[in-house]
C-alpha positions in Angstrom: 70.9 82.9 76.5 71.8 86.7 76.3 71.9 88.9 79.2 70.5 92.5 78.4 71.5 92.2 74.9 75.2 90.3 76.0 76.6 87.0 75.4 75.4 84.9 78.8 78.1 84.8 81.3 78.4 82.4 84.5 75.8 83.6 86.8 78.3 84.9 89.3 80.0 87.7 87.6 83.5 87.6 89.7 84.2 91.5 88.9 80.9 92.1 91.2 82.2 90.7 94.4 82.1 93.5 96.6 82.4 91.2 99.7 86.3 91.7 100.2 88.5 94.8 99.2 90.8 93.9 95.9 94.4 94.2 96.7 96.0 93.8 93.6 95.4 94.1 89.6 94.1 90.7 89.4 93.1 90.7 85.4 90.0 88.1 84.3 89.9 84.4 85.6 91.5 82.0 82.9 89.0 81.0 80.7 86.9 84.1 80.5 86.7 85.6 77.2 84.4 88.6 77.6 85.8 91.9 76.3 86.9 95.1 77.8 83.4 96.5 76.3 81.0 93.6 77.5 82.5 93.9 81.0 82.3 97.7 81.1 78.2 97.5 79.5 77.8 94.1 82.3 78.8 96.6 85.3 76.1 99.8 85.4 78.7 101.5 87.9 81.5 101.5 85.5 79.1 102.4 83.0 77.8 104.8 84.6 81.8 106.1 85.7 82.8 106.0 82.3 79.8 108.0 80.7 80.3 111.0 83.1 82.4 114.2 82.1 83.0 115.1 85.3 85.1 111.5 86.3 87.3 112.3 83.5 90.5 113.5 85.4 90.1 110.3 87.9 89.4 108.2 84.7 92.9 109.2 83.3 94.6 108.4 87.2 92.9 105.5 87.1 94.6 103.9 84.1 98.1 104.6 86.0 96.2 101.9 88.4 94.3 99.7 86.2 95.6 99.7 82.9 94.2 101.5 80.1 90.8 99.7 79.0 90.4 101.9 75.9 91.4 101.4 72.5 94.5 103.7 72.6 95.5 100.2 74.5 96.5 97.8 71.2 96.3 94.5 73.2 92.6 93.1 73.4 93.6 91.0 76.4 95.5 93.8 78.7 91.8 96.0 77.8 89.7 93.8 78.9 92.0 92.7 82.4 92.0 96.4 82.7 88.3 96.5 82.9 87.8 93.6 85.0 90.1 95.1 87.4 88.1 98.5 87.1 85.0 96.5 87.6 86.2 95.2 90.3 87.3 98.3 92.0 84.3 100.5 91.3 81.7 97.7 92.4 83.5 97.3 96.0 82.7 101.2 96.5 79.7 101.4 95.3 79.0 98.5 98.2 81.1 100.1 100.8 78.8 100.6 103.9 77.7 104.0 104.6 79.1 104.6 107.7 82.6 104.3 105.9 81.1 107.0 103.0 78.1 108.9 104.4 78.0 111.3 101.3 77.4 108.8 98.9 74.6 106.3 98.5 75.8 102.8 98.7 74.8 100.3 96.2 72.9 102.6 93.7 75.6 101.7 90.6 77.2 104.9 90.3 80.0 106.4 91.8 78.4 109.3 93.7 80.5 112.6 95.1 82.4 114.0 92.1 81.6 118.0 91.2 83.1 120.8 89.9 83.6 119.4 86.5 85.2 116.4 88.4 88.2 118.8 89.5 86.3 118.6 93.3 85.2 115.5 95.3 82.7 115.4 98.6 84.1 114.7 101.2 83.0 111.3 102.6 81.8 110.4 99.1 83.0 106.9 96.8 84.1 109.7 94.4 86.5 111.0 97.3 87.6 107.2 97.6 88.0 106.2 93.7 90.4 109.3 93.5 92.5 108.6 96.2 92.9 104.9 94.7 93.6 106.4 91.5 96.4 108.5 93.2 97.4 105.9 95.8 96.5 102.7 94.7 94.7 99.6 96.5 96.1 100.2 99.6 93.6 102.9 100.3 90.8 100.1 99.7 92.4 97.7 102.8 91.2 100.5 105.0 87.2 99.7 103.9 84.7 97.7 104.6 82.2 96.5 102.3 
């Protein structure tokens, strides 16, 4: 049975746990066969990331990260484990509590705080967050709490 328009996926989609920080690229479970596109469309805050010009510079980091989920990426597989991992990391801040990023509002799926043509950030924002992971990597997520 599709799911908004999508081929149906276990009812637990594993790149939403935002229950405990990621800590590593940890690529799709074995078996799972969705593509870099279905798990981008599947995930409204990456969508939503991905769609905005102003998250373009942090989009770019972000692949340094992740891996590079777009087609400039030959390898189907390595896409689509570099989305899952995006998933991943842009559904745990969107669920980070709001005492840990006050400017932002938690659990809305999008990735509030960039301006300035994405060249600024709010401070205390997810945006502020998602950049320093994209210029740090996941060791600035062990700080948080979901």
């Amino acid at each position: 049975m599709p799911i908004n328009n999508h081929p149906a996926r276990a009812i637990h989609l594993p790149e939403q746990n935002w229950l405990k920080a990621p800590s590593h690229p940890e690529g799709r479970s074995a078996g799972d066969q969705c593509s870099a596109k279905q798990l981008i469309n599947a995930n409204p805050a990456v969508k939503h990331l991905l769609r905005r010009r102003d998250s373009y510079p942090t989009t770019d980091q972000l692949k340094r990260q992740l891996g590079d989920w777009t087609r400039a990426n030959p390898s189907a597989r390595s896409r689509a484990d570099a989305a899952y991992n995006l998933a991943r990391v842009v559904n745990f801040l969107d669920n980070v509590n709001d005492r840990t990023v006050g400017n932002s509002e938690p659990r809305d799926g999008k990735i509030n705080g960039f301006h300035n043509a994405g060249y600024s950030t709010r401070k205390n924002s997810e945006a502020r967050v998602l950049v320093a992971f994209a210029q740090k990597g996941y060791e600035v997520l062990g700080n948080l709490g979901a």
